[in-house]
PyMOL Python script that loads the backbone (N, CA, C, O; Angstrom):
from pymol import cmd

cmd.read_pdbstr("""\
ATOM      1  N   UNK A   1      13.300   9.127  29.135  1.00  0.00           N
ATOM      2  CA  UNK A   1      14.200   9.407  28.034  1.00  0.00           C
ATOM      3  C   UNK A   1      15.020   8.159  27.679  1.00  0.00           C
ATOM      4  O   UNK A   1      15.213   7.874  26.497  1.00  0.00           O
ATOM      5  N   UNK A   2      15.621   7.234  28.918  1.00  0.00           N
ATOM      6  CA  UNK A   2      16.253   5.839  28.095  1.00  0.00           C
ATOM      7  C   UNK A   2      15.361   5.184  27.212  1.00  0.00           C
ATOM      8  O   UNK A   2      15.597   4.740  26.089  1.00  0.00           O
ATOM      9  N   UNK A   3      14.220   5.178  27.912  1.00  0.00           N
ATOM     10  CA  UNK A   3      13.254   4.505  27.262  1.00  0.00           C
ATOM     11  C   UNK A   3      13.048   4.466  25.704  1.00  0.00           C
ATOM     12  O   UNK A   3      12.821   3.450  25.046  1.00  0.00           O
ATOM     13  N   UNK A   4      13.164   5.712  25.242  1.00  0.00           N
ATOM     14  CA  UNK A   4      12.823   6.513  23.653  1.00  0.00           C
ATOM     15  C   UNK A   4      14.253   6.158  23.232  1.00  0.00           C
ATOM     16  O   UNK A   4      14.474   5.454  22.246  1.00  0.00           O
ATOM     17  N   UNK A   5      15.316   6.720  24.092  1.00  0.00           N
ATOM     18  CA  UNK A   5      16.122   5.972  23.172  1.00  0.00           C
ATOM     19  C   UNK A   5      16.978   4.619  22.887  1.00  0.00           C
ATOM     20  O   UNK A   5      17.956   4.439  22.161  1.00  0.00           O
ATOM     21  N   UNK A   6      16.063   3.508  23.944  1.00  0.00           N
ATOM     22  CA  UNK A   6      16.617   2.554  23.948  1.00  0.00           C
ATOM     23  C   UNK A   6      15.173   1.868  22.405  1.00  0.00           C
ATOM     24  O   UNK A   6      15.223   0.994  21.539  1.00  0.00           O
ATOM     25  N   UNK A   7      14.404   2.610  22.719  1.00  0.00           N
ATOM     26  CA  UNK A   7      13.339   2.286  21.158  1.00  0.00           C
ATOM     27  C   UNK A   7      14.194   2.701  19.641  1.00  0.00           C
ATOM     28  O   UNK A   7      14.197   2.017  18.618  1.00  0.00           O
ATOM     29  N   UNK A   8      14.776   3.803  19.823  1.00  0.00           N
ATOM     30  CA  UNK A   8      15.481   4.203  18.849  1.00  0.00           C
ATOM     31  C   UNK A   8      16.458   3.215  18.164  1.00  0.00           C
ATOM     32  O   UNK A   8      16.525   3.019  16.951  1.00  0.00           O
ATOM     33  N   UNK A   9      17.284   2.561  19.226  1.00  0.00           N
ATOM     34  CA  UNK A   9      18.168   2.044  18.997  1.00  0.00           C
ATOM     35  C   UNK A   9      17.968   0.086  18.529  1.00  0.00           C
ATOM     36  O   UNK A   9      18.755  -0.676  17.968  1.00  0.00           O
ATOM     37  N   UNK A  10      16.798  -0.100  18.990  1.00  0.00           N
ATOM     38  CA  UNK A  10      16.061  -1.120  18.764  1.00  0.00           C
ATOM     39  C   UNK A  10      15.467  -0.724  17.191  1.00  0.00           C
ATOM     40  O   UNK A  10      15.502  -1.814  16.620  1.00  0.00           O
ATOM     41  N   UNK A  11      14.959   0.250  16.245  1.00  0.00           N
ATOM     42  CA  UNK A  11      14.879   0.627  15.379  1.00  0.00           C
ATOM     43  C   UNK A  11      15.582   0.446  14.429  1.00  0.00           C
ATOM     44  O   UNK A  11      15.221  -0.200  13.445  1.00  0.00           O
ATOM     45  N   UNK A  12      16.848   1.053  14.578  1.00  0.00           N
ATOM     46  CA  UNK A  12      17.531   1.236  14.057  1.00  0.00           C
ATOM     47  C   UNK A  12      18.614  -0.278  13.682  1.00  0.00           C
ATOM     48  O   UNK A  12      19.498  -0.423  12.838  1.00  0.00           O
ATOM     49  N   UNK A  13      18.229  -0.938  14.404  1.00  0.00           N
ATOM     50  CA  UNK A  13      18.795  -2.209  14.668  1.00  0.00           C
ATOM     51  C   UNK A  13      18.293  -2.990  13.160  1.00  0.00           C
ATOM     52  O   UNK A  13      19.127  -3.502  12.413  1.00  0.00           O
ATOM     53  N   UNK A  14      16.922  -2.987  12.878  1.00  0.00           N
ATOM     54  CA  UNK A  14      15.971  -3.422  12.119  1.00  0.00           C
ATOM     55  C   UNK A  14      16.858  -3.549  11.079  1.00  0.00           C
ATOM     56  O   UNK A  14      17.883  -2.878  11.204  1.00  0.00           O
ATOM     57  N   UNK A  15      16.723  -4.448   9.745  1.00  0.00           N
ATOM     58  CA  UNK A  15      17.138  -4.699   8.241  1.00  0.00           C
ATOM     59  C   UNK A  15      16.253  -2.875   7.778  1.00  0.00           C
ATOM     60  O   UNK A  15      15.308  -2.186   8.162  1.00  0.00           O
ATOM     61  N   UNK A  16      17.475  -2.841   6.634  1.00  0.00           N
ATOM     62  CA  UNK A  16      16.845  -1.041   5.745  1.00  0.00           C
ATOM     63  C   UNK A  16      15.129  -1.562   5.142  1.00  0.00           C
ATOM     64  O   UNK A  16      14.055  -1.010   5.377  1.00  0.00           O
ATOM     65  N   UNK A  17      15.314  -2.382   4.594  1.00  0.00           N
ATOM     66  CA  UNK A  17      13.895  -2.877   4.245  1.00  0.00           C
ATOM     67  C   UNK A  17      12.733  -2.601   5.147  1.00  0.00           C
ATOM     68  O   UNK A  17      11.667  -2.371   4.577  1.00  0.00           O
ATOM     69  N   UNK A  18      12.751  -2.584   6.372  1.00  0.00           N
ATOM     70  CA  UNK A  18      11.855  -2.939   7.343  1.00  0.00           C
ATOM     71  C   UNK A  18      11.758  -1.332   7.791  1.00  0.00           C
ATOM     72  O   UNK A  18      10.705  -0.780   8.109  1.00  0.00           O
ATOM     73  N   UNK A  19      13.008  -0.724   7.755  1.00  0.00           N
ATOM     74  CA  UNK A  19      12.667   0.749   8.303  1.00  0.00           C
ATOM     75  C   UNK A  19      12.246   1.394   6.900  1.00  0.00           C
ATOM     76  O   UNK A  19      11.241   1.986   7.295  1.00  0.00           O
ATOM     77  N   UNK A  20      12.293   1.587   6.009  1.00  0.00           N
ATOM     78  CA  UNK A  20      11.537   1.876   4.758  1.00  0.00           C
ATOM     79  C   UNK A  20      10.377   1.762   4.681  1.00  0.00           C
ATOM     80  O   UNK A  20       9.499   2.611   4.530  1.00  0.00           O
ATOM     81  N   UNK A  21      10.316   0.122   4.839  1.00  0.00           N
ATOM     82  CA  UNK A  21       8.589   0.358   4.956  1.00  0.00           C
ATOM     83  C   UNK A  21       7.513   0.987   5.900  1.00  0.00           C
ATOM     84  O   UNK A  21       6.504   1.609   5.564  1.00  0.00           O
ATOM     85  N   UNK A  22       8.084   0.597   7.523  1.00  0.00           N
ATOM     86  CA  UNK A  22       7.584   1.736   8.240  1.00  0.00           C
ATOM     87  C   UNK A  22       7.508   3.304   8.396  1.00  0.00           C
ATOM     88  O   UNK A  22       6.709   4.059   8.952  1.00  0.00           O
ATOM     89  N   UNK A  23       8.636   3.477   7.696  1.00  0.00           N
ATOM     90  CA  UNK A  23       8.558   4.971   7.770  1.00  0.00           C
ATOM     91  C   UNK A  23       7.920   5.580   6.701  1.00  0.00           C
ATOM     92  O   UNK A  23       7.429   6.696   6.873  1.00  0.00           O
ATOM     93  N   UNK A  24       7.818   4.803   5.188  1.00  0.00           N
ATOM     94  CA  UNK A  24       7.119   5.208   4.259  1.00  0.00           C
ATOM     95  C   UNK A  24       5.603   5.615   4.542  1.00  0.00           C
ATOM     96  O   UNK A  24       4.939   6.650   4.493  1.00  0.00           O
ATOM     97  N   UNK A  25       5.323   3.823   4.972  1.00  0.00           N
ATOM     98  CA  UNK A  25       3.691   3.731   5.376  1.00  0.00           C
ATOM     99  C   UNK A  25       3.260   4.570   6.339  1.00  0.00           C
ATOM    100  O   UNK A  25       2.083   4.909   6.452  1.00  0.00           O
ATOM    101  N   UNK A  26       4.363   5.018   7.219  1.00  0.00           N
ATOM    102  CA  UNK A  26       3.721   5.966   8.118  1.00  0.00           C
ATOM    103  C   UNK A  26       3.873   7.502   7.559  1.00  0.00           C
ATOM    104  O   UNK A  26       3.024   8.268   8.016  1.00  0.00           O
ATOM    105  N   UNK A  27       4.642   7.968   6.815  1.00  0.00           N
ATOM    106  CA  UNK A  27       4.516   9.139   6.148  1.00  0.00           C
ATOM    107  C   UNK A  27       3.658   9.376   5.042  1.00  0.00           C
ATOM    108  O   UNK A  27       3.557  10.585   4.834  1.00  0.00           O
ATOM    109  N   UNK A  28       2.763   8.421   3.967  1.00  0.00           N
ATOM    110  CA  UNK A  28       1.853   8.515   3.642  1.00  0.00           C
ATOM    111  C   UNK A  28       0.649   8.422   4.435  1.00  0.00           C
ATOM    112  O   UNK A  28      -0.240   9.186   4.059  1.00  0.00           O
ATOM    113  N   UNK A  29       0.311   7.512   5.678  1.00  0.00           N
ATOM    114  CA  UNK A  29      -0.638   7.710   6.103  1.00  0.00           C
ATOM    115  C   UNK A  29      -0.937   8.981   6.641  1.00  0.00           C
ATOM    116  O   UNK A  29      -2.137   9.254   6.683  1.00  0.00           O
ATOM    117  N   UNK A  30       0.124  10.109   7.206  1.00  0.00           N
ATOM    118  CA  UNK A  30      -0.056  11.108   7.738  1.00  0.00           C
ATOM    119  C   UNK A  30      -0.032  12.234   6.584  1.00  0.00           C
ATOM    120  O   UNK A  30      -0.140  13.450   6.743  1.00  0.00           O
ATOM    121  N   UNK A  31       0.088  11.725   5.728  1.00  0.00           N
ATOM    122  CA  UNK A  31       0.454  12.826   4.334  1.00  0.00           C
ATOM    123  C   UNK A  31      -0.791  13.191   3.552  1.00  0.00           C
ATOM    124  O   UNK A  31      -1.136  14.298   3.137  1.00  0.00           O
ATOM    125  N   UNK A  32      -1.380  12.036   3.447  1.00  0.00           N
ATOM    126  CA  UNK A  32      -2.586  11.604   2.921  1.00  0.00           C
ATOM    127  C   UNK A  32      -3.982  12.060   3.810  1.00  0.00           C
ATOM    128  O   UNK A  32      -5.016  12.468   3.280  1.00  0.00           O
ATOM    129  N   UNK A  33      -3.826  11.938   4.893  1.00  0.00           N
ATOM    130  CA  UNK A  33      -4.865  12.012   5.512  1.00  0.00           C
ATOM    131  C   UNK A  33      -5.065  13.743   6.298  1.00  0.00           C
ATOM    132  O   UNK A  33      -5.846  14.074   7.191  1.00  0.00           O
ATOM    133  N   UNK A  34      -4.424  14.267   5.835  1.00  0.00           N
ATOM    134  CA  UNK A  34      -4.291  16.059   5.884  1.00  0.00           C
ATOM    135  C   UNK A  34      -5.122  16.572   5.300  1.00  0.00           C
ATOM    136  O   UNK A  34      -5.741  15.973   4.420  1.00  0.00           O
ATOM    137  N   UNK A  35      -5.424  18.144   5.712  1.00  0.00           N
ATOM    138  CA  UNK A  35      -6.881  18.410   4.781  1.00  0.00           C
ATOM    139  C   UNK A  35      -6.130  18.847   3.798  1.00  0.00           C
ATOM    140  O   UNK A  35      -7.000  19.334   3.076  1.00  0.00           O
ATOM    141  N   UNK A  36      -4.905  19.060   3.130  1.00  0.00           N
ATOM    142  CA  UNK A  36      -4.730  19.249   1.530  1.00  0.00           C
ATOM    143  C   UNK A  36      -5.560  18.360   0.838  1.00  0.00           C
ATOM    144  O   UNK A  36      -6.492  18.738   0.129  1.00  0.00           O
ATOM    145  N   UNK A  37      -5.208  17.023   1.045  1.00  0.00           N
ATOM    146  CA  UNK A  37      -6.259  16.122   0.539  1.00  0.00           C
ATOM    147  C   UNK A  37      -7.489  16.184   0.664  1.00  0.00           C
ATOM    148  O   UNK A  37      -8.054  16.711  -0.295  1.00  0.00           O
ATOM    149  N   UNK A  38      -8.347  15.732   1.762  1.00  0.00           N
ATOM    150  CA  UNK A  38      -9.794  15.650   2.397  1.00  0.00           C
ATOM    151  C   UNK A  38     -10.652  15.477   1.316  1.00  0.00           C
ATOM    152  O   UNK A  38     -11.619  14.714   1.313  1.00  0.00           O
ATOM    153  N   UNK A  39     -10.216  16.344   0.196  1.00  0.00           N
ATOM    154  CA  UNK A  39     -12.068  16.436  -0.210  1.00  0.00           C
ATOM    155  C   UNK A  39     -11.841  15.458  -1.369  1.00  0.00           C
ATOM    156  O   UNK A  39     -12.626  15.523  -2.315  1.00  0.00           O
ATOM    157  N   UNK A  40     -10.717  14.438  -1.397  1.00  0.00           N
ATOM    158  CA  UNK A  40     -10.616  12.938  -2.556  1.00  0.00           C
ATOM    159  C   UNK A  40     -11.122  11.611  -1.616  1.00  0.00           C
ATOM    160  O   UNK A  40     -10.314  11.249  -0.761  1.00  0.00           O
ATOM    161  N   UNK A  41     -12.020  11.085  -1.685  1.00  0.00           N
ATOM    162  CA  UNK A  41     -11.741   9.721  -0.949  1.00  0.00           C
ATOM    163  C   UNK A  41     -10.856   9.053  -1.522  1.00  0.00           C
ATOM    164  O   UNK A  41     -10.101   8.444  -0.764  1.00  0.00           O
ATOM    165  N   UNK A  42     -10.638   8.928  -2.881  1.00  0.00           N
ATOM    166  CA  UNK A  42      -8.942   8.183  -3.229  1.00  0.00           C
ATOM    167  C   UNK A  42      -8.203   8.407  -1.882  1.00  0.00           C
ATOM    168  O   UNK A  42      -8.328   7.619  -0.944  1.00  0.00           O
ATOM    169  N   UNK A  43      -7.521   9.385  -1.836  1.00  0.00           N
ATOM    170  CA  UNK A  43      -6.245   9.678  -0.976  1.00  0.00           C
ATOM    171  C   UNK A  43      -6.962   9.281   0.436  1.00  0.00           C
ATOM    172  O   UNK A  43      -6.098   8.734   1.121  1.00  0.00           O
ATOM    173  N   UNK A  44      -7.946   9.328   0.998  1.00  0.00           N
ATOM    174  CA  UNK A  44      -8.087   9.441   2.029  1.00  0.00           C
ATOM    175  C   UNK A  44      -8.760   7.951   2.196  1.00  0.00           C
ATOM    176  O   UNK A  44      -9.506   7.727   3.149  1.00  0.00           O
ATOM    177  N   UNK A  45      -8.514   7.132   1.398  1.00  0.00           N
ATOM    178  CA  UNK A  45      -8.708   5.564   1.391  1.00  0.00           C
ATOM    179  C   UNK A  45      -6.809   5.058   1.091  1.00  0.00           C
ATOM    180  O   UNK A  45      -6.355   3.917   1.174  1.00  0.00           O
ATOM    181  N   UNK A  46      -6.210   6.063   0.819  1.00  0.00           N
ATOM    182  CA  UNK A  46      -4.770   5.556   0.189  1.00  0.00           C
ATOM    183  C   UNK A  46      -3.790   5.574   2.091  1.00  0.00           C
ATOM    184  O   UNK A  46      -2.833   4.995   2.604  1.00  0.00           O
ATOM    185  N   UNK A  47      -4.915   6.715   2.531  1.00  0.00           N
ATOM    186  CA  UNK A  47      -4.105   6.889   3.806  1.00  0.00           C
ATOM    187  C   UNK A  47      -4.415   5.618   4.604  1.00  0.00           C
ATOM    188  O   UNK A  47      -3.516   5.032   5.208  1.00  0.00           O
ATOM    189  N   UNK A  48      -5.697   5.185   4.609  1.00  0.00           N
ATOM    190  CA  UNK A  48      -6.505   4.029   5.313  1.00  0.00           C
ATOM    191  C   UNK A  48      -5.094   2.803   5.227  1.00  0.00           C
ATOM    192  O   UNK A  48      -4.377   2.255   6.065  1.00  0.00           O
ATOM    193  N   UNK A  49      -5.206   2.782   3.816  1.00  0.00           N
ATOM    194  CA  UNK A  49      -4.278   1.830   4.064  1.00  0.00           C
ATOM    195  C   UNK A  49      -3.323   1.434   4.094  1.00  0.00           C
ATOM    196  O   UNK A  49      -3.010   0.248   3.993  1.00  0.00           O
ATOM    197  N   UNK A  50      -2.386   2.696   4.296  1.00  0.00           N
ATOM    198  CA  UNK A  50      -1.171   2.925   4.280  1.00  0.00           C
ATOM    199  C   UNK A  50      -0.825   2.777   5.521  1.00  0.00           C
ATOM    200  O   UNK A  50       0.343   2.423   5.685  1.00  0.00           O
ATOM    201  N   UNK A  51      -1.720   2.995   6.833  1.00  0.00           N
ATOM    202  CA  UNK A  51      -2.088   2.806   8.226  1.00  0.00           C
ATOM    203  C   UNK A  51      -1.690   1.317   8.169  1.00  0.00           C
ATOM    204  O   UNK A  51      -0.552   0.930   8.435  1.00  0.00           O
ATOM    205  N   UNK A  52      -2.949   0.314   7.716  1.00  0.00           N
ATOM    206  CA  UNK A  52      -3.249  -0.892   7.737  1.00  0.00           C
ATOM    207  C   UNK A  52      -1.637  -1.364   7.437  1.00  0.00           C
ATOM    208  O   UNK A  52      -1.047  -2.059   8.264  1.00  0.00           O
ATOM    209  N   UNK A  53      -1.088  -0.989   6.374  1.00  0.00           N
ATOM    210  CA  UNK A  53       0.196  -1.865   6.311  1.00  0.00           C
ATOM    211  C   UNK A  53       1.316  -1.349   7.197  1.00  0.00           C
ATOM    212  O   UNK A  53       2.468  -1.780   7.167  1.00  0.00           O
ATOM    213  N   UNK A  54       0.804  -0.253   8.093  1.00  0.00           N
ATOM    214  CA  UNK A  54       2.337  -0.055   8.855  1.00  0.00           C
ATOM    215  C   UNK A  54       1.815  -0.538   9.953  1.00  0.00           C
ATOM    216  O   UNK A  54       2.756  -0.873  10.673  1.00  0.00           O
ATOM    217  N   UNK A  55       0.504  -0.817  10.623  1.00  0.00           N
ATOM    218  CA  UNK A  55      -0.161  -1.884  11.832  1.00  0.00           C
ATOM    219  C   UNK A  55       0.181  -3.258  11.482  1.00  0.00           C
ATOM    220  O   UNK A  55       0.574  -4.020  12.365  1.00  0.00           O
ATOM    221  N   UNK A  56       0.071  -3.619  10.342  1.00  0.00           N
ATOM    222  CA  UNK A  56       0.537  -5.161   9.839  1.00  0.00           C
ATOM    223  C   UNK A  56       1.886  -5.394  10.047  1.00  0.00           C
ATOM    224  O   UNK A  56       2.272  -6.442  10.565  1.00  0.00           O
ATOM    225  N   UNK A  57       2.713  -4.428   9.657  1.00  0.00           N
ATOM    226  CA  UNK A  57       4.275  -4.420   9.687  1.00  0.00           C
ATOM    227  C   UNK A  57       4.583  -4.512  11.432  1.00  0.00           C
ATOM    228  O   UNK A  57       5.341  -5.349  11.921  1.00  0.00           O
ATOM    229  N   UNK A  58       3.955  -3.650  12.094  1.00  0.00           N
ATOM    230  CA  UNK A  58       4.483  -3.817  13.330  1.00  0.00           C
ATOM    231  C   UNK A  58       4.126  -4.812  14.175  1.00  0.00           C
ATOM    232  O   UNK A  58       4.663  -5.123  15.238  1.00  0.00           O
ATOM    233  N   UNK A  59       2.956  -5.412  13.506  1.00  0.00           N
ATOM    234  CA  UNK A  59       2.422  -6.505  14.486  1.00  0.00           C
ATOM    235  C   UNK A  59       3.221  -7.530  14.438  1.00  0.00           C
ATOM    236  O   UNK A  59       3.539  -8.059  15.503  1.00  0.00           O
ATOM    237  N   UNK A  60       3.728  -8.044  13.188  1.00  0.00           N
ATOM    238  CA  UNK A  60       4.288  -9.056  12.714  1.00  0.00           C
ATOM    239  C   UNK A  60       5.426  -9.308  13.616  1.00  0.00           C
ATOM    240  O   UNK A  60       5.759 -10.322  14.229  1.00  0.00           O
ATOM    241  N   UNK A  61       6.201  -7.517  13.504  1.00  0.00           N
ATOM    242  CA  UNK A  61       7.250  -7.880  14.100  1.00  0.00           C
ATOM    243  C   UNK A  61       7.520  -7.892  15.714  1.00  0.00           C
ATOM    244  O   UNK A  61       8.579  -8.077  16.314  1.00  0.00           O
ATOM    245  N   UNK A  62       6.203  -7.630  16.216  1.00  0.00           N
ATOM    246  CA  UNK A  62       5.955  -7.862  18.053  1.00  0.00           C
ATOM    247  C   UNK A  62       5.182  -8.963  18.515  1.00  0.00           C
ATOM    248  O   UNK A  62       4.626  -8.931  19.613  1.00  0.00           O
ATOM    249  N   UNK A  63       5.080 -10.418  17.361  1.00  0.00           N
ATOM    250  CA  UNK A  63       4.442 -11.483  17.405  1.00  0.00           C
ATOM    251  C   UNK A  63       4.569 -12.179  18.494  1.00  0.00           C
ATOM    252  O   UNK A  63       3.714 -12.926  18.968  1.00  0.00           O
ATOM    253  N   UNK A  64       6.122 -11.856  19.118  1.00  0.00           N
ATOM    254  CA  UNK A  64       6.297 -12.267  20.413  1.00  0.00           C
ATOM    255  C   UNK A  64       5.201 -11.865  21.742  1.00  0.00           C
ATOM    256  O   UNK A  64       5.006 -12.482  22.789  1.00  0.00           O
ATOM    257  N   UNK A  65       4.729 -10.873  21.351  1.00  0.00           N
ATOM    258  CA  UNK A  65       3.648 -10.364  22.237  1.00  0.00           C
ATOM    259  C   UNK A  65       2.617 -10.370  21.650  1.00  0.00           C
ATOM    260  O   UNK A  65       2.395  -9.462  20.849  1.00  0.00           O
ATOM    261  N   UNK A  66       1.666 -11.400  21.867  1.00  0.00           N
ATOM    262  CA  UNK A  66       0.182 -12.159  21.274  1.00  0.00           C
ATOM    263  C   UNK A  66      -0.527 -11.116  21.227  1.00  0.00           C
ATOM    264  O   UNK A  66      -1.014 -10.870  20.123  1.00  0.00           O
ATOM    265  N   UNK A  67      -0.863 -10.064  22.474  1.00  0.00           N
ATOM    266  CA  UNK A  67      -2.043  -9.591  23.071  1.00  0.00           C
ATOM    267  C   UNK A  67      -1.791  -7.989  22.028  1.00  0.00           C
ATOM    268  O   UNK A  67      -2.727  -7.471  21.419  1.00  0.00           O
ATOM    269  N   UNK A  68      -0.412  -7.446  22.023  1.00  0.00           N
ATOM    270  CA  UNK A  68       0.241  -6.628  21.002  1.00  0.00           C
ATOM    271  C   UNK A  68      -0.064  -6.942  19.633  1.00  0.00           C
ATOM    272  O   UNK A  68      -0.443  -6.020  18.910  1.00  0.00           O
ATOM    273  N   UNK A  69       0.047  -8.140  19.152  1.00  0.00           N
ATOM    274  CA  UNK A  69      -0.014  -8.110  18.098  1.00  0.00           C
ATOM    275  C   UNK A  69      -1.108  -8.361  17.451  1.00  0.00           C
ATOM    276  O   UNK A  69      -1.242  -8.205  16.237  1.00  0.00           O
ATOM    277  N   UNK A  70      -1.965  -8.770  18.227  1.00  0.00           N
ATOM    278  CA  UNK A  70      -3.757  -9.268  17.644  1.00  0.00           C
ATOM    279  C   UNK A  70      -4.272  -7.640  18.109  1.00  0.00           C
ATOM    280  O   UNK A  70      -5.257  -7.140  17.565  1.00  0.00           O
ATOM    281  N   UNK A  71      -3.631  -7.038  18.970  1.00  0.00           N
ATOM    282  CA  UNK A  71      -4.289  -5.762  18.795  1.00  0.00           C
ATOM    283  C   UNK A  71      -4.052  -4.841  17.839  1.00  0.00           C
ATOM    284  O   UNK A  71      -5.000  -4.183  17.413  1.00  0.00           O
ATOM    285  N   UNK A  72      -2.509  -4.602  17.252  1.00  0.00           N
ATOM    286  CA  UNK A  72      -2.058  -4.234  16.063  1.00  0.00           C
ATOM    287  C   UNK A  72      -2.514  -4.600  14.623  1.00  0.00           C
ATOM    288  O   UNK A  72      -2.691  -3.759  13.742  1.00  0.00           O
ATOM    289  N   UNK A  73      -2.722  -6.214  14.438  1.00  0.00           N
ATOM    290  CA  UNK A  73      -3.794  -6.804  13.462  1.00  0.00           C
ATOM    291  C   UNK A  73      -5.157  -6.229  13.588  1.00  0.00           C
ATOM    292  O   UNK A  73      -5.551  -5.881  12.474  1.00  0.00           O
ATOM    293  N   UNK A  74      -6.015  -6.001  14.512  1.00  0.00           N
ATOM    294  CA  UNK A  74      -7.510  -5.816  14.287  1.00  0.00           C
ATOM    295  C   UNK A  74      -7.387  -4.262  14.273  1.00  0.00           C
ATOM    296  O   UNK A  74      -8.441  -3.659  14.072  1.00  0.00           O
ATOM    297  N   UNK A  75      -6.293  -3.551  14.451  1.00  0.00           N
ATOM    298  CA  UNK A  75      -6.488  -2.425  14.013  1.00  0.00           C
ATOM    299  C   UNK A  75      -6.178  -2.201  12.657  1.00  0.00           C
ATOM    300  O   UNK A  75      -6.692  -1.361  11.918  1.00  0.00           O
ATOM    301  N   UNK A  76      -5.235  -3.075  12.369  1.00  0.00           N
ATOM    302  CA  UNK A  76      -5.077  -3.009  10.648  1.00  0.00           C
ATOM    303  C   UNK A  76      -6.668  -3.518  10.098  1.00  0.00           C
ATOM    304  O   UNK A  76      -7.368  -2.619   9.631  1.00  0.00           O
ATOM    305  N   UNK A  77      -7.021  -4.371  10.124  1.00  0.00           N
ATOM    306  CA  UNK A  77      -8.432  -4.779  10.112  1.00  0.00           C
ATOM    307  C   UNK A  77      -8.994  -3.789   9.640  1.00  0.00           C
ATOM    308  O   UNK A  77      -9.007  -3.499   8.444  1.00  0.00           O
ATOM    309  N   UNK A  78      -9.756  -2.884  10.947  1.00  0.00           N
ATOM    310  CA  UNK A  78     -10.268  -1.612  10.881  1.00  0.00           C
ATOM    311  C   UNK A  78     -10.084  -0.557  10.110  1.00  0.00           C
ATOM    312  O   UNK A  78     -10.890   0.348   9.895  1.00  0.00           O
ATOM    313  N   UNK A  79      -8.680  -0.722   9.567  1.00  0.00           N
ATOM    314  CA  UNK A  79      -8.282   0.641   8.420  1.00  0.00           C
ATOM    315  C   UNK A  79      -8.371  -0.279   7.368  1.00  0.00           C
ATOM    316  O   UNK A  79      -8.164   0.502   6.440  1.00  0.00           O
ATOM    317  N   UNK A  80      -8.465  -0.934   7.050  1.00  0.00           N
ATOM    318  CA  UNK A  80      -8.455  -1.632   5.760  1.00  0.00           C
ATOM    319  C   UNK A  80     -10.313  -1.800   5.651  1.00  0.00           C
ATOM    320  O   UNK A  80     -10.662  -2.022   4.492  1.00  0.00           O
ATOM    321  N   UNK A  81     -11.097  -1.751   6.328  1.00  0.00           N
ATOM    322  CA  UNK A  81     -12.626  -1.737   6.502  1.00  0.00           C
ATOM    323  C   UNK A  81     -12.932  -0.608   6.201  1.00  0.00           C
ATOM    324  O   UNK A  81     -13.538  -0.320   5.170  1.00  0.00           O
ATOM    325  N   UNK A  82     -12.503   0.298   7.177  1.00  0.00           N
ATOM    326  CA  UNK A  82     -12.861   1.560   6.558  1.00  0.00           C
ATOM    327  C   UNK A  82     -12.403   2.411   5.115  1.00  0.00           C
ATOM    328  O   UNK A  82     -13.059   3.312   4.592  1.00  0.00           O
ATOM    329  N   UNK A  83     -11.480   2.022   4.780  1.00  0.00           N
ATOM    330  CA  UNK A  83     -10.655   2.017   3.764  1.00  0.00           C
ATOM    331  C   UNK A  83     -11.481   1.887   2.378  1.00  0.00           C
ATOM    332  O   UNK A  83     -11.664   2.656   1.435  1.00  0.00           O
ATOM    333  N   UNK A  84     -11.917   0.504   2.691  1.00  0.00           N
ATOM    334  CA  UNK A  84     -13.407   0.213   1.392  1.00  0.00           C
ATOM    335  C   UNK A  84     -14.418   0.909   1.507  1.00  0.00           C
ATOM    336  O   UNK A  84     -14.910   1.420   0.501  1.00  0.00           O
ATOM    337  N   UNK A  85     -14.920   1.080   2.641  1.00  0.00           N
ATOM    338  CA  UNK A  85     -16.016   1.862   2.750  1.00  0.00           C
ATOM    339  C   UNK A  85     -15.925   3.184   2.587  1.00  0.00           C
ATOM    340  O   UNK A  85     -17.032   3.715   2.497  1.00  0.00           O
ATOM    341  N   UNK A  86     -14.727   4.144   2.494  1.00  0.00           N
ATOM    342  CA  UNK A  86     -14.541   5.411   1.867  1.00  0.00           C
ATOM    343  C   UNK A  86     -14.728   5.707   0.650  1.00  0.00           C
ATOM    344  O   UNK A  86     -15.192   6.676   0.050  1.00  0.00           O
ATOM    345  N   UNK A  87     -14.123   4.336   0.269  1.00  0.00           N
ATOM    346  CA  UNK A  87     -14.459   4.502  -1.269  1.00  0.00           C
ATOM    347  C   UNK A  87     -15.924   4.406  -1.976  1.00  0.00           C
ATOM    348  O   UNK A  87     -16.237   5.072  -2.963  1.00  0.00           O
ATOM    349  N   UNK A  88     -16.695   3.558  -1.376  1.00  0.00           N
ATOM    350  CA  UNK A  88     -17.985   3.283  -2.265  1.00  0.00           C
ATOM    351  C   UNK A  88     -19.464   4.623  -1.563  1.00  0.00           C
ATOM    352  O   UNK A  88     -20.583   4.632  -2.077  1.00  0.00           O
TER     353      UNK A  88
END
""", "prot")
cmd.dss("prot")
cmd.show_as("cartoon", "prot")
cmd.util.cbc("prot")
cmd.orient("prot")
């Protein structure tokens, strides 16, 4: 439990800009990718990469940790790959 909320508080620490964008990108990716949607690949390419930019966002900002953040990048990678390929 310190743990979660010593993350919280590290969060919250962040510029409004930075928690906006994570919380956006992560509430469309989970918004989007629900079966209300499912049967659009639009939305379900909108979720792809709504993923990709909240993996980009966090990597950036855990650059201090190489092995974290090239793993956070190639997962953005991956949603942004699959992302195109939903569509066509």
């Amino acid at each position: 439990m310190q743990r979660i909320k010593f993350m919280v508080q590290l969060f919250l620490k962040e510029p409004l800009w930075f928690r906006l964008l994570i919380s956006i990108s992560f509430l469309f990716s989970v918004i989007f990718s629900s079966s209300y949607f499912s049967d659009t690949s639009f939305y379900e390419s909108l979720s792809k990469l709504a993923a990709a930019l909240f993996f980009t966002a966090i990597g950036i900002k855990l650059k201090m940790n190489r092995f974290l953040s090239i793993l956070l990048f190639t997962a953005a990678a991956i949603c942004i790959y699959l992302s195109i390929q939903s569509l066509s």
